[in-house]
C-alpha positions as a printed NumPy array, in Angstrom:
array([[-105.888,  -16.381,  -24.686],
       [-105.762,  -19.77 ,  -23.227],
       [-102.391,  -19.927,  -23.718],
       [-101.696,  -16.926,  -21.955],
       [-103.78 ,  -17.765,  -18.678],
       [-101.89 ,  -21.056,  -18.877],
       [ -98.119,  -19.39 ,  -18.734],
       [ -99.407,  -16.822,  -16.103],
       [-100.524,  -19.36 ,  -13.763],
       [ -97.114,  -21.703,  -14.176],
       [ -95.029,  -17.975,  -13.73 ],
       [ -97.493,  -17.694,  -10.67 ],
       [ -96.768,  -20.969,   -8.999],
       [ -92.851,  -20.397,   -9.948],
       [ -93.161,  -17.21 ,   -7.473],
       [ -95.173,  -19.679,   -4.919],
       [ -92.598,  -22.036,   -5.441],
       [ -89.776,  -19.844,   -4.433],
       [ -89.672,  -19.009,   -1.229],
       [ -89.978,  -22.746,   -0.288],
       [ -86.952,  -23.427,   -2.205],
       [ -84.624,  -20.942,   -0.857],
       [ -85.852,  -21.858,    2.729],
       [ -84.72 ,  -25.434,    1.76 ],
       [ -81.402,  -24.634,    0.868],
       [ -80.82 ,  -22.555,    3.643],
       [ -81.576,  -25.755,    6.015],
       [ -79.048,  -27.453,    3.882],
       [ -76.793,  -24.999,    4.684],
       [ -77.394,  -24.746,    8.304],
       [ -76.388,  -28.778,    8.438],
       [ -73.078,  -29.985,    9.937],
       [ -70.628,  -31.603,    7.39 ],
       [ -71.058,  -35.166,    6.985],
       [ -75.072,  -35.702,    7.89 ],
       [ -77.837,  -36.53 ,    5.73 ],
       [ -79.739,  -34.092,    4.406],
       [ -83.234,  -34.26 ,    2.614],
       [ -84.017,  -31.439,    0.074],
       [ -86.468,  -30.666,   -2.328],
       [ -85.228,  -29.056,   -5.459],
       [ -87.316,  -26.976,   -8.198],
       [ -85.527,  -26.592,  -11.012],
       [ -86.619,  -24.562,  -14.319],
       [ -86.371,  -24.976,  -17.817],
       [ -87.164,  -22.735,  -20.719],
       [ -88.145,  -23.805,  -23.436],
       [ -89.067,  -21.48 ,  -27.026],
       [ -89.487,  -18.387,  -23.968],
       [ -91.847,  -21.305,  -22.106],
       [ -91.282,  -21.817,  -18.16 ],
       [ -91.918,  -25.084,  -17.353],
       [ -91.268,  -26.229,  -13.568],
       [ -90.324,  -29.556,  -12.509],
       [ -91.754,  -31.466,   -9.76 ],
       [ -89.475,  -31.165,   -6.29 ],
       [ -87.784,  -34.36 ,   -5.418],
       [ -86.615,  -35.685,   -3.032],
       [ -82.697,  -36.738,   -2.256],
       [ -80.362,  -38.007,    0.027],
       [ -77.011,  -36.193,    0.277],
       [ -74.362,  -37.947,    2.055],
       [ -70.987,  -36.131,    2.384],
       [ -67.875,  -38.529,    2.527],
       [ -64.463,  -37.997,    3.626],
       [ -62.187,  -39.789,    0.872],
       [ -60.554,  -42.367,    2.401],
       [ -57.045,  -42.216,    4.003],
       [ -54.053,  -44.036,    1.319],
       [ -52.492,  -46.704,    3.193],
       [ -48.689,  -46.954,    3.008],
       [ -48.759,  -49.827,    0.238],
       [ -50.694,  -47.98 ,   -1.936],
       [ -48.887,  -44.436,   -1.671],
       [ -45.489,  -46.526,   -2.457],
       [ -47.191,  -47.914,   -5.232],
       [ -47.607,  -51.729,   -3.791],
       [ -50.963,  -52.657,   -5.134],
       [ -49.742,  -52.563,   -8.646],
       [ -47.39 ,  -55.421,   -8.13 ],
       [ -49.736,  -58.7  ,   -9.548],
       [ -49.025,  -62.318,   -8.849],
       [ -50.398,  -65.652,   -9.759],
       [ -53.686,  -65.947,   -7.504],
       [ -54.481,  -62.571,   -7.822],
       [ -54.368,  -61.866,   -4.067],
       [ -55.622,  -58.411,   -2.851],
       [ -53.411,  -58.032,   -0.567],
       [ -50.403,  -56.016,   -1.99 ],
       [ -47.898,  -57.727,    0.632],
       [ -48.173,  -61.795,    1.21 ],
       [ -46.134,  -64.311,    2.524],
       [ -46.983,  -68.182,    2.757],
       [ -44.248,  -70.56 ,    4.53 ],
       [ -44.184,  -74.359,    5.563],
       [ -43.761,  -73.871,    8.892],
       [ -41.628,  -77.37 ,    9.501],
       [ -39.502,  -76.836,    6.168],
       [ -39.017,  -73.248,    6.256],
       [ -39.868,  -73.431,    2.276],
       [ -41.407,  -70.39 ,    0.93 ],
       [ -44.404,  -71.382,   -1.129],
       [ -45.825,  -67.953,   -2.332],
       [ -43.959,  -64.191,   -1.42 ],
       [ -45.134,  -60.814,   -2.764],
       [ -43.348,  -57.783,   -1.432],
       [ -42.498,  -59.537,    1.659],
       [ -40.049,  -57.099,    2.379],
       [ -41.664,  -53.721,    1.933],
       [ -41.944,  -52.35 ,    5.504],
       [ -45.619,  -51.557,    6.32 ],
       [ -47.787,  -49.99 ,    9.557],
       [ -49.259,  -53.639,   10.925],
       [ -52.13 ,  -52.328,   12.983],
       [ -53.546,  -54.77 ,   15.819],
       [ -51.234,  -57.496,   14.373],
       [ -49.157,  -55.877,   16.949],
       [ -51.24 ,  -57.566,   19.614],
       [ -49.747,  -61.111,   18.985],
       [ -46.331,  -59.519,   20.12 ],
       [ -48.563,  -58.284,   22.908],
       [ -50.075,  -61.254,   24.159],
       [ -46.469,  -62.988,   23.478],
       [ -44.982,  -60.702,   26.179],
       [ -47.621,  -61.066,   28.524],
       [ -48.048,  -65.054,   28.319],
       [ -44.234,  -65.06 ,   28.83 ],
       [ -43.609,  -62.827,   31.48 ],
       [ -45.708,  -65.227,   33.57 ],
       [ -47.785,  -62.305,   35.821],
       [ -50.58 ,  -63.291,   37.745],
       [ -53.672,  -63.836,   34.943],
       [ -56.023,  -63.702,   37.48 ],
       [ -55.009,  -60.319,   38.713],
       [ -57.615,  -57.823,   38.712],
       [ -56.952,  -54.632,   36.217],
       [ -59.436,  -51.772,   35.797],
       [ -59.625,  -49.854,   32.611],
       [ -58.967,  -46.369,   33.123],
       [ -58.467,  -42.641,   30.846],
       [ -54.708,  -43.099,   30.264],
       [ -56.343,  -46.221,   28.063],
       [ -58.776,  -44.083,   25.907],
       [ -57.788,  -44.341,   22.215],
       [ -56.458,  -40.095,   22.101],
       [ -54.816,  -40.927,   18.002],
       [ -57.273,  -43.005,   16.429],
       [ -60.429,  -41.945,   18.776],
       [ -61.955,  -45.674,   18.275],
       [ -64.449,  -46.968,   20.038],
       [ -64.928,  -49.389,   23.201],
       [ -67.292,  -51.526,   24.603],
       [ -64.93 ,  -51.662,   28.413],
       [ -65.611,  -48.516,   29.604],
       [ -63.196,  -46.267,   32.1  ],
       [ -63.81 ,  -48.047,   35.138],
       [ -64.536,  -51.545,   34.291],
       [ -62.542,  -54.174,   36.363],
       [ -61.356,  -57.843,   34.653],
       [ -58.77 ,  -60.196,   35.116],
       [ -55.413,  -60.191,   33.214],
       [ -56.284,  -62.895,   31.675],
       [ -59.836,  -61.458,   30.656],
       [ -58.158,  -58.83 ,   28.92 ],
       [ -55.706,  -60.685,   27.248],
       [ -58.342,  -63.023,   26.065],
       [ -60.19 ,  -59.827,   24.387],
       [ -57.121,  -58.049,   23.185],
       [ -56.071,  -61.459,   21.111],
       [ -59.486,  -62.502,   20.224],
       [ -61.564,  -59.403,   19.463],
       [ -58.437,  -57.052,   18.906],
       [ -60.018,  -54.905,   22.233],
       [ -57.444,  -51.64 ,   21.968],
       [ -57.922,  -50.918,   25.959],
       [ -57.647,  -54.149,   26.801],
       [ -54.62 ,  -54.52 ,   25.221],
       [ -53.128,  -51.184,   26.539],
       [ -54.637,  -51.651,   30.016],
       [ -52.622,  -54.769,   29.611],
       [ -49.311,  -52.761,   28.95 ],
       [ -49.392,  -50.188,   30.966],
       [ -49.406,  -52.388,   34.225],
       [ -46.534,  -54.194,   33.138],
       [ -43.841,  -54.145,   35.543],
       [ -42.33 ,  -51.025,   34.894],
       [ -45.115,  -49.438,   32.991],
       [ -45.868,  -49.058,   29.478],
       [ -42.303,  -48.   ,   28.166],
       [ -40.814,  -50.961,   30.066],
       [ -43.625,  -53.018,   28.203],
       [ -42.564,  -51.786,   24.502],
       [ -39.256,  -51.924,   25.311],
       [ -39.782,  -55.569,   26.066],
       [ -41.916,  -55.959,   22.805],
       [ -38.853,  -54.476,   20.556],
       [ -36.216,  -56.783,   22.608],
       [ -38.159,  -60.103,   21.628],
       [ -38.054,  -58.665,   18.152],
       [ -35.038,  -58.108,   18.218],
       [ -34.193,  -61.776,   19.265],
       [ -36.785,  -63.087,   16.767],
       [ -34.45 ,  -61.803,   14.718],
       [ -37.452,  -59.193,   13.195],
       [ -34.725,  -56.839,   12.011],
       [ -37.556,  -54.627,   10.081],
       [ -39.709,  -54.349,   12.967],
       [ -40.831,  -51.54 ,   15.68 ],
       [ -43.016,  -50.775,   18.274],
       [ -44.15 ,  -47.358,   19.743],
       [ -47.446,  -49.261,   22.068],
       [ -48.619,  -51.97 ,   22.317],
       [ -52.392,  -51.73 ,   20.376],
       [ -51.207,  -50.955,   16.861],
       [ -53.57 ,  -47.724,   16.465],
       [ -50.102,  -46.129,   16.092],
       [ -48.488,  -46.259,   12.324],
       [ -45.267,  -45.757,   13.961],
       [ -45.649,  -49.816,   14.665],
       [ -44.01 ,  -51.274,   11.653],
       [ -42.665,  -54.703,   10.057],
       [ -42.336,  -57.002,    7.391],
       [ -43.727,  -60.171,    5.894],
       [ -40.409,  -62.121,    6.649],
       [ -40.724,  -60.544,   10.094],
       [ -44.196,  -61.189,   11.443],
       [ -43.786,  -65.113,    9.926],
       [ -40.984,  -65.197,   12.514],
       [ -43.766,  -64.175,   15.257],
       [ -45.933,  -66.273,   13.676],
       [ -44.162,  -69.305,   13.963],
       [ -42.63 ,  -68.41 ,   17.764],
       [ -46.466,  -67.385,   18.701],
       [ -48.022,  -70.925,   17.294],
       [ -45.294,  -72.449,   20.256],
       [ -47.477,  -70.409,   23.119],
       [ -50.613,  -72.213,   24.382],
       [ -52.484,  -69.144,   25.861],
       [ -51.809,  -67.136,   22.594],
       [ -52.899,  -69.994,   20.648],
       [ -56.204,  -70.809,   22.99 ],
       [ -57.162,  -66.786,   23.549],
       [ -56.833,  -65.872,   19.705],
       [ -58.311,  -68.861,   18.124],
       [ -61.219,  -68.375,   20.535],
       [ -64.577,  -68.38 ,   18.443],
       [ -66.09 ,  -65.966,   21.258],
       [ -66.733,  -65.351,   24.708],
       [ -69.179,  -63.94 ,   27.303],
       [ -67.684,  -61.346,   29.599],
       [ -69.045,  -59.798,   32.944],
       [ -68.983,  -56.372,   33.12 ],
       [ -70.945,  -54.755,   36.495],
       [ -74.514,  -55.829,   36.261],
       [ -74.032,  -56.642,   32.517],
       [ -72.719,  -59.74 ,   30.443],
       [ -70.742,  -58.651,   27.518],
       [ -70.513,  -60.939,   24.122],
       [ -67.468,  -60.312,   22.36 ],
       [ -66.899,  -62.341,   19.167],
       [ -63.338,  -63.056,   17.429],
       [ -62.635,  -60.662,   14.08 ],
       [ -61.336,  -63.696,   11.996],
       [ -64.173,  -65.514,   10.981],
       [ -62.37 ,  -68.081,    9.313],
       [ -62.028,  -69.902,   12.927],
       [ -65.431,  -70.724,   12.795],
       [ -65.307,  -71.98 ,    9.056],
       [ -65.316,  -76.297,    9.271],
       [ -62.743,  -76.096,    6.62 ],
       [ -60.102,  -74.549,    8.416],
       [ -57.79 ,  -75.722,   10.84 ],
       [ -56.008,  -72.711,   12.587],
       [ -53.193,  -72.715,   15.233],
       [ -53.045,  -69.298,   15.889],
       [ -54.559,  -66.095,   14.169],
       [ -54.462,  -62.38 ,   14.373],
       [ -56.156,  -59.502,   11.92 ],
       [ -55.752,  -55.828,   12.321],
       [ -56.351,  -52.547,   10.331],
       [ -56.266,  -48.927,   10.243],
       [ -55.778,  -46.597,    7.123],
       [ -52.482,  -46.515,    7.591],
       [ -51.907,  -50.393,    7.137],
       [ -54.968,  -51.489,    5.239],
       [ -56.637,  -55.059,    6.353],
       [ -54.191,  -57.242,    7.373],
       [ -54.079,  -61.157,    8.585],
       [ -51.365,  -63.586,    9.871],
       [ -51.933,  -67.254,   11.12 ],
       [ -50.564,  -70.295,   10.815],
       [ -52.883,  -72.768,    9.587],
       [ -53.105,  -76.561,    8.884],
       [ -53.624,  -76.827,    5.011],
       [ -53.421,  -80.133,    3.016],
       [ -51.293,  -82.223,    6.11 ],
       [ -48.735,  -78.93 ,    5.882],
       [ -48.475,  -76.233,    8.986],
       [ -48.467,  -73.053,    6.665],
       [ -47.745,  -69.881,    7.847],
       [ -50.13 ,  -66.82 ,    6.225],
       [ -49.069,  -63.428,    6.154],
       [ -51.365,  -61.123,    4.012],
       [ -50.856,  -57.123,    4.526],
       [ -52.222,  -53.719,    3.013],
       [ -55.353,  -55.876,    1.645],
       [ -57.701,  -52.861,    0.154],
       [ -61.45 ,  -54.371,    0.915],
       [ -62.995,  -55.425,    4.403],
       [ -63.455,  -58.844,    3.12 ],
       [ -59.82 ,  -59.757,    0.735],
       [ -57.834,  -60.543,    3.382],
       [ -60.12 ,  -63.526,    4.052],
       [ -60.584,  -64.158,   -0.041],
       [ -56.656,  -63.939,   -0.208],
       [ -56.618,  -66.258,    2.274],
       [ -59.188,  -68.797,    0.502],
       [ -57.129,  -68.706,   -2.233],
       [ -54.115,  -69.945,   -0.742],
       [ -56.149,  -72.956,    0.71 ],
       [ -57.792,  -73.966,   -2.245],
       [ -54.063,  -73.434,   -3.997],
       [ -52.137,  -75.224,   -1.969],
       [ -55.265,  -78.551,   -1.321],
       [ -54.92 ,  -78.072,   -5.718],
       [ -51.18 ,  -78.969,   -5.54 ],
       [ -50.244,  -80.316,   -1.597],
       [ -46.907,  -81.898,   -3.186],
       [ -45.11 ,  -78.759,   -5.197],
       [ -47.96 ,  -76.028,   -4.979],
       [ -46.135,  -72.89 ,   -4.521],
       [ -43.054,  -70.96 ,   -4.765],
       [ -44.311,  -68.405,   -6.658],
       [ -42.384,  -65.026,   -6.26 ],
       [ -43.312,  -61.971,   -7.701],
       [ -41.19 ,  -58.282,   -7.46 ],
       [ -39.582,  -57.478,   -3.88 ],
       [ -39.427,  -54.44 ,   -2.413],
       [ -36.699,  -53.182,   -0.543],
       [ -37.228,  -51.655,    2.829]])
């Protein structure tokens, strides 16, 4: 008998049970794709014709968008190893005075480079010598309408030239840098068209440019290429000063902006580096390129389609500690090229 009253009153509470459930799943429903959601779930079991029911929980559901290939890995890139392990599936390290090649890894697969565009950018703009304390207002034709990223300069703000460059090169600042091409004598197509003729004169055969941010995948290179801009931007003293820049304070109305540089390595006592720019989107992965004083030699870096937020910089460590291991013959290691 007691065992009777016992499975009524579980069947009862089932019953109880139910219409909270099915109200809970119907506010799961109702929510948009990608938010969290909190729902309790009753689940039943039955055991030898015995309804048990669990206790609701409680869970988290986050919904995720895989992630976006990047070029390297859809053309297979990141299975090519090397010596140091690197992360990056593309790398490139060069004495900068001996044009020796110490370490190269696909260094001429041609890859989206992202904001490593930017040095090229701040090249074009140190040497067209315009007026850097010319004042240039952010407006909608520089709104990010392909990648939709975000800004802190709003439409509107007003800075110097030189303001912008200094937060295009130092904190990769996408309006800043197109705000910076498109008033450009001539506009913005006489501005890329000036970034693919120094290329071209660099001799950066693999190289293109479509704007002059690198949110576009269209803008392309090569290892061999960008260690040519490398070694022609480490020459440039306002390139060198603006992207080496630990951080700076910028006034923007009423307000003072802090904008901080996205290499952290050029706060890091145990580097010495001449000139520096990172970048990423999905398209390219995380890339770096600098050239850096390592073990009395100037080195240029070049590390592309690295997979995590954080191996470009490891890749980068690993070189150092590499090259300060053998500062006589570390190096030419060369590992499977890829043909562009």
């Amino acid at each position: 008998m007691n065992r009777v009253v016992r499975t009524v009153a579980v069947s009862l509470l089932a019953l109880a049970l139910a219409p909270l459930t099915q109200a809970a799943d119907q506010a799961i429903a109702k929510k948009p794709h990608g938010a969290v959601a909190k729902q309790a779930r009753v689940s039943k079991t039955f055991q030898g014709g015995r309804t048990s029911v669990m206790k609701a929980s409680r869970r988290s559901v986050v919904r995720l968008a895989p992630p976006k290939p990047s070029f390297g890995q859809l053309a297979g890139l990141h299975a090519t190893t090397d010596e140091l392990d690197l992360r990056s599936s593309v790398a490139l390290v060069m004495d900068q005075d001996t044009n020796e090649i110490l370490l190269s890894k696909n260094d001429s697969a041609v890859l989206p480079i992202a904001s490593l565009t930017k040095m090229m950018t701040g090249l074009i703009i140190s040497e067209a010598k315009l007026p850097m304390d010319e004042q240039i207002t952010i407006t909608d034709d520089d709104v990010d309408t392909e990648k939709h990223s975000s800004s802190r300069l709003r439409v509107g703000t007003t800075l110097s030239r030189g303001e912008l460059m200094h937060l295009a090169l130092m904190s990769s600042e996408n309006r800043a840098a197109h705000a910076l091409g498109r008033t450009y004598p001539g506009g913005l197509s006489a501005f890329v068209e000036a970034m693919n003729a120094k290329a071209q004169l660099l001799g950066m055969k693999d190289t293109r440019y479509v704007e002059p941010t690198g949110l576009s995948s269209r803008n392309q290179s090569s290892a061999q290429d960008l260690a040519r801009l490398v070694g022609t931007a480490a020459t440039d003293p306002m390139v060198r000063e603006f992207s080496t820049s630990p951080g700076a304070q910028v006034a923007v109305g009423k307000r003072t902006l802090q904008f901080s540089n996205t290499n952290r390595l050029v706060k890091n006592p145990a580097w010495d580096i001449v000139v520096q720019k990172t970048g990423f989107i999905n398209e390219a992965g995380q890339c770096l390129v600098m050239q850096a004083k390592v073990a009395g030699r100037k080195l240029v870096m070049v590390f592309l389609d690295s997979a995590g937020k954080l191996s470009r910089i490891a890749d980068a460590e690993r070189v150092r500690k590499w090259i300060e291991a053998n500062p006589q013959n570390g190096g030419n290691i060369v590992v499977r090229q890829v043909s562009s």
